[in-house]
Every structure is written in structure tokens, then in C-alpha cells.
C-alpha positions in Angstrom: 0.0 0.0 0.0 1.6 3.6 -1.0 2.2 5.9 1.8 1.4 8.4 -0.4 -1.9 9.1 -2.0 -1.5 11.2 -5.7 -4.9 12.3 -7.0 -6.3 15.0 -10.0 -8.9 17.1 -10.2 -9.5 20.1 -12.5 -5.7 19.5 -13.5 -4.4 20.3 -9.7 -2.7 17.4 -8.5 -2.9 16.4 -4.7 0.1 14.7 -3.1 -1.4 13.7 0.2 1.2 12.1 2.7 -0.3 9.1 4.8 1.8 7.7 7.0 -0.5 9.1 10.0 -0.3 10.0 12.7 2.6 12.3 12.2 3.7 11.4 8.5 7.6 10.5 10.1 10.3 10.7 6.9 11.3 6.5 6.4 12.8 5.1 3.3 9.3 4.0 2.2 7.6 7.1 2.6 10.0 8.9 0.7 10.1 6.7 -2.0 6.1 7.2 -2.3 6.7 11.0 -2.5 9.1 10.4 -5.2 7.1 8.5 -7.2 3.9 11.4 -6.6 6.4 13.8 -7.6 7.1 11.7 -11.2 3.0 11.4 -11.7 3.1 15.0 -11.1 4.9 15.9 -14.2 2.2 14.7 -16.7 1.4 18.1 -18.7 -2.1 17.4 -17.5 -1.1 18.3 -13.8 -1.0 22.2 -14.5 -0.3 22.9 -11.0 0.3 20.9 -7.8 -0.4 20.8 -3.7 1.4 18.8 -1.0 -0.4 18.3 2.5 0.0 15.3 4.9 -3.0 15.4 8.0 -3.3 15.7 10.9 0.3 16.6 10.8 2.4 17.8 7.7 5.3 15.8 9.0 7.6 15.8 11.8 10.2 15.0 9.9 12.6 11.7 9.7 12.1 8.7 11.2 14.8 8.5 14.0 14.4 5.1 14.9 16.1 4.4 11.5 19.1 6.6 12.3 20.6 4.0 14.4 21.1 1.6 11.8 23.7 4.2 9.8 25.8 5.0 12.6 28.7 2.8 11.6 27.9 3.3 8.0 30.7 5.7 6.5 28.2 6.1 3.8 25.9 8.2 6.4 22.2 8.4 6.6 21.1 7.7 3.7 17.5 8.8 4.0 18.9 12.4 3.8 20.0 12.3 0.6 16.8 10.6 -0.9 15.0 13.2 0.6 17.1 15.9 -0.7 16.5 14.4 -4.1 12.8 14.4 -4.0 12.8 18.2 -2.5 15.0 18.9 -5.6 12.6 17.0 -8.1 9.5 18.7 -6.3 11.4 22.2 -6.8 12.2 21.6 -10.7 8.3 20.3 -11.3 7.5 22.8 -14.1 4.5 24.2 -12.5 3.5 26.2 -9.4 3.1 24.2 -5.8 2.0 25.1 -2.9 2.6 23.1 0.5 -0.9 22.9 2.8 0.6 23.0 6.0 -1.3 21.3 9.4 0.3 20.4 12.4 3.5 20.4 12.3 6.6 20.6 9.6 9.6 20.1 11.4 12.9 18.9 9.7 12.7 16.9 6.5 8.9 17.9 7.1 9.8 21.7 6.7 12.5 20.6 3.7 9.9 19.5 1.7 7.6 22.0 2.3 10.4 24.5 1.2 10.8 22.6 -1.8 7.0 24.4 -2.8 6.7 27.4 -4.6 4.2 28.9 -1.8 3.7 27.8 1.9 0.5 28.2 3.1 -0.1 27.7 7.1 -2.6 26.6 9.1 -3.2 29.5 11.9 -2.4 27.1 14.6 0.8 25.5 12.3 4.1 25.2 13.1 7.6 24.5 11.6 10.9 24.5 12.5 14.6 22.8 11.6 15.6 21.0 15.2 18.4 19.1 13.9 20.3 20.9 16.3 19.0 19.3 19.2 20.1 15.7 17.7 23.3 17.2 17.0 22.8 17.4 13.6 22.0 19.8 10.8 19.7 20.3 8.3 20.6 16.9 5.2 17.8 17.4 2.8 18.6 21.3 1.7 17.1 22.9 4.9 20.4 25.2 5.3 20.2 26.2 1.7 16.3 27.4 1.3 16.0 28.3 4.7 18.3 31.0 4.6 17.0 31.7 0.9 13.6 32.3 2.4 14.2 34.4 5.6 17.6 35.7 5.3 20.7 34.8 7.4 20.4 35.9 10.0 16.9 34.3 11.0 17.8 31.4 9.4 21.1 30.7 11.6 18.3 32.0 15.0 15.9 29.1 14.0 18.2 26.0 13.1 20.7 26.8 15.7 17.9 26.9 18.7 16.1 24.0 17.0 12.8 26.4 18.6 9.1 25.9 16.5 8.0 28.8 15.0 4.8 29.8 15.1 2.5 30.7 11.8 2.4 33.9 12.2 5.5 34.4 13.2 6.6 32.2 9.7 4.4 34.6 7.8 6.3 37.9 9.2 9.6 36.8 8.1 8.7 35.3 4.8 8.8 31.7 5.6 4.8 31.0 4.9 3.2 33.3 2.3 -0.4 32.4 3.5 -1.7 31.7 7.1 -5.4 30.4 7.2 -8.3 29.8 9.7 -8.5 26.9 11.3 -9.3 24.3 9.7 -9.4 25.6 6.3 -5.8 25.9 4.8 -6.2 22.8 2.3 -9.0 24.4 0.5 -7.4 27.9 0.3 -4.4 25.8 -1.0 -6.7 23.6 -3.5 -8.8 27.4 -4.5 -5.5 28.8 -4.9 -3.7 25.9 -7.2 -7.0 25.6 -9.3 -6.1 29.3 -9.9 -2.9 29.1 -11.4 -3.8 25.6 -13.3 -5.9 28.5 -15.5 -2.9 30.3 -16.5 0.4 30.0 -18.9 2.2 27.0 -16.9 4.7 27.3 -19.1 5.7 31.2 -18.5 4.9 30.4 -15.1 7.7 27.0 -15.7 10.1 29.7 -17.4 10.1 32.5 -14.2 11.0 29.6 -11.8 13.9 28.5 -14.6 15.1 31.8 -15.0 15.4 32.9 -11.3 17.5 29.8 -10.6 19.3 30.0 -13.7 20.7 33.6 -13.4 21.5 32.9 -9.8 25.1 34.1 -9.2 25.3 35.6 -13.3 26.9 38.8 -13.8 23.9 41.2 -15.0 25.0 40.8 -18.9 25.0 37.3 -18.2 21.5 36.9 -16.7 19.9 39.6 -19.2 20.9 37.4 -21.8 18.9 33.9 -20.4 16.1 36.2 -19.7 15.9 36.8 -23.2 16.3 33.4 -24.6 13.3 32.4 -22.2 11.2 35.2 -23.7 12.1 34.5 -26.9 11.4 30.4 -26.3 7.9 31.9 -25.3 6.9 34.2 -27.7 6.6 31.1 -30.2 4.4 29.2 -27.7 0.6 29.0 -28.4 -0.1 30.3 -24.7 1.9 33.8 -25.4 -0.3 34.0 -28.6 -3.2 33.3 -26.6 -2.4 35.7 -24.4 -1.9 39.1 -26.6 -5.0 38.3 -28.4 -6.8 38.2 -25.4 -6.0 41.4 -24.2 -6.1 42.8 -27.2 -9.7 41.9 -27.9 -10.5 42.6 -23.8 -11.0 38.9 -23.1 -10.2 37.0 -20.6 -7.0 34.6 -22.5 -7.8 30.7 -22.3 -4.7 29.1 -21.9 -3.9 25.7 -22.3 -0.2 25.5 -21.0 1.6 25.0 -24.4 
């Protein structure tokens, strides 16, 4: 039985974790997301939410740790996870991660793998590697400090402390916080939205921002260009001007 459930509907996919009650990180489960995260990339899937209930997840499994300890290969679930947060990051299409309960650790790294975060009121996340005497193994350290900025970043991971949903909304580490009770809906309302528009512009400002990462201004300027001028020929961008030229709303169809 998959410990994840992947389901459609009006071309938002839903990649439901369900390994209750607190969705803890094992080798199965993140071989589940990985596979979601494949079905995901049909063209058909025009946008996509991750959610796990009643908790997002708490992170890894520890009682697996102890098995790697005399391993000089390391924890090995770290770097599988890392590679499905990756693959989830590259999907070419928006995401949004439906936080409830808690996303703590890997729990938190995969929800940073979304494009958006959107919180439950009564949510929280954090990265307590510390208190293991660890840090951060699935790209926590990276998109953490991405998201908030140094300086918050190094506050949460080094006291290992949960923070609150509003408090993740105020420094940029949730981009929605919702009522009780109601955060996979505004999530699902939200997704449904952008599966309207042109995935593939959207698919080309995710590309780009990575891409010109660390460019010199000529540099970026110039793969800017090549990704406007890879959609100007796209039936979307067509689409698109005549609709506003003839004050429509466009139709798109994410080609």
C-alpha cells in the first residue's frame, strides 16, 4: 500500500502524505513522495499541492538513524529526501505546500521545496536538527536561509525552537496563514487558480530565477531573453496578446 496518495482534479494534482499519525520521513515514505512527484509531471497536472494530516510531518524517522551510525556512507534517507525536494522544486508548475500540524525537519524541507507555503493559523515548523546534534541533510540550510535571510535562518536551526505561523508569515517563511481548519481548501482554491494560466511562462520565471543565480547582469539579461524568446513562439503567449487585445479573458492551455 503507497504511503502516499497522488490524486487530480480540474488539473491540480494532490500529493497527500499518509503515513498518520505524524507522517515520520522513512525510506518508504520517501520513496512514495518520489514517485507522486514523477506522476506529477504529466502536462495534464497544471499545478500541484502537497499536505499530509493531521500533521504535515515531523520529519525523519529517528528510529532508522541508528542503523547508519557505523555506515561511512551516512544516513542515507537524507540524501533521498534531498532528491525528491529537488525534483519537487524543478516540477515545471506552481506548488504550494498545505501545512497542518506540524513541519519540522525533513517535514519543513519538503515543504520549502513548494513554490508557496501556506499555514494553518495554529501550524508550526521549525529545523531541530540541532537538538540531535545534527544539521539540516535534505537542503534545509540552503532554502532556509534563501527564504528568511541569514540571520533568521542561523536563529531558527541553531535553537532547533518551532515557530509559530504567524510568526513564519512575518519573516517570509509561509506566504499564507489560514483559519483553522481551512488551509487545504485555500491551497486547493489557490492551485486551481494558477492551473488557469500559462504553466509554461509560469515553468520559465522559476527557470530563469535559478538559472541567473550568481550571473553577472549581462550574463542573466541574456537567459532572460532566450526564455522570452522560447515563449513568444508558444501557443499560450499567442493566446495571451490576443486576449487582451480583444479585452477577453486569455484561455490558456499550457503549451
Amino acid at each position: 500500500m503507497s504511503l502516499v496518495e497522488f490524486s487530480v482534479d480540474r488539473a491540480v494534482g494532490l500529493l497527500t502524505l499518509n503515513r498518520p499519525p505524524v507522517n515520520a520521513l522513512n525510506g518508504e515514505l520517501i520513496a512514495d513522495i518520489s514517485s507522486a512527484i514523477t506522476q506529477a509531471r504529466d502536462p495534464a497536472v497544471r499545478a500541484v499541492v502537497v499536505t499530509g494530516a493531521p500533521n504535515f510531518s515531523v520529519g525523519a524517522d529517528i528510529k532508522g538513524f541508528t542503523a547508519s551510525f557505523d555506515s561511512s556512507a551516512g544516513e542515507p534517507q537524507a540524501a533521498e529526501l534531498g532528491d525528491a525536494v529537488r525534483s519537487l522544486e524543478k516540477l515545471e508548475k506552481p506548488t504550494i505546500a498545505a501545512v497542518r500540524g506540524v513541519a519540522l525537519g525533513g517535514g519543513l524541507e519538503l515543504a520549502m521545496g513548494c513554490d508557496y507555503r501556506y499555514l494553518d493559523e495554529n501550524a508550526k515548523v521549525g529545523q531541530p536538527e540541532v537538538l540531535l546534534g545534527l544539521v539540516p541533510g535534505a537542503g534545509g540550510t540552503v532554502r532556509l536561509e534563501r527564504l528568511v535571510g541569514y540571520q533568521s535562518a542561523k536563529e531558527i536551526m541553531m535553537s532547533g525552537r518551532h515557530v509559530a505561523a504567524d510568526e513564519a508569515l512575518a519573516v517570509g517563511l509561509a506566504d499564507e496563514v489560514v483559519p483553522d481548519g481551512r488551509v487545504l481548501e485555500a491551497a486547493l482554491e489557490a492551485a486551481a487558480a494558477w492551473a488557469r494560466g500559462a504553466t509554461r511562462a509560469f515553468a520559465a520565471v522559476k527557470q530563469t530565477l535559478v538559472a541567473t543565480s550568481g550571473l553577472t547582469t549581462d550574463e542573466a539579461l541574456a537567459v532572460e531573453r532566450a526564455a522570452f524568446n522560447d515563449l513568444f513562439a508558444t501557443y499560450d503567449a499567442r493566446e495571451g496578446v490576443t486576449a487582451f487585445l480583444e479585452k477577453r479573458s486569455a484561455e490558456f492551455e499550457g503549451r
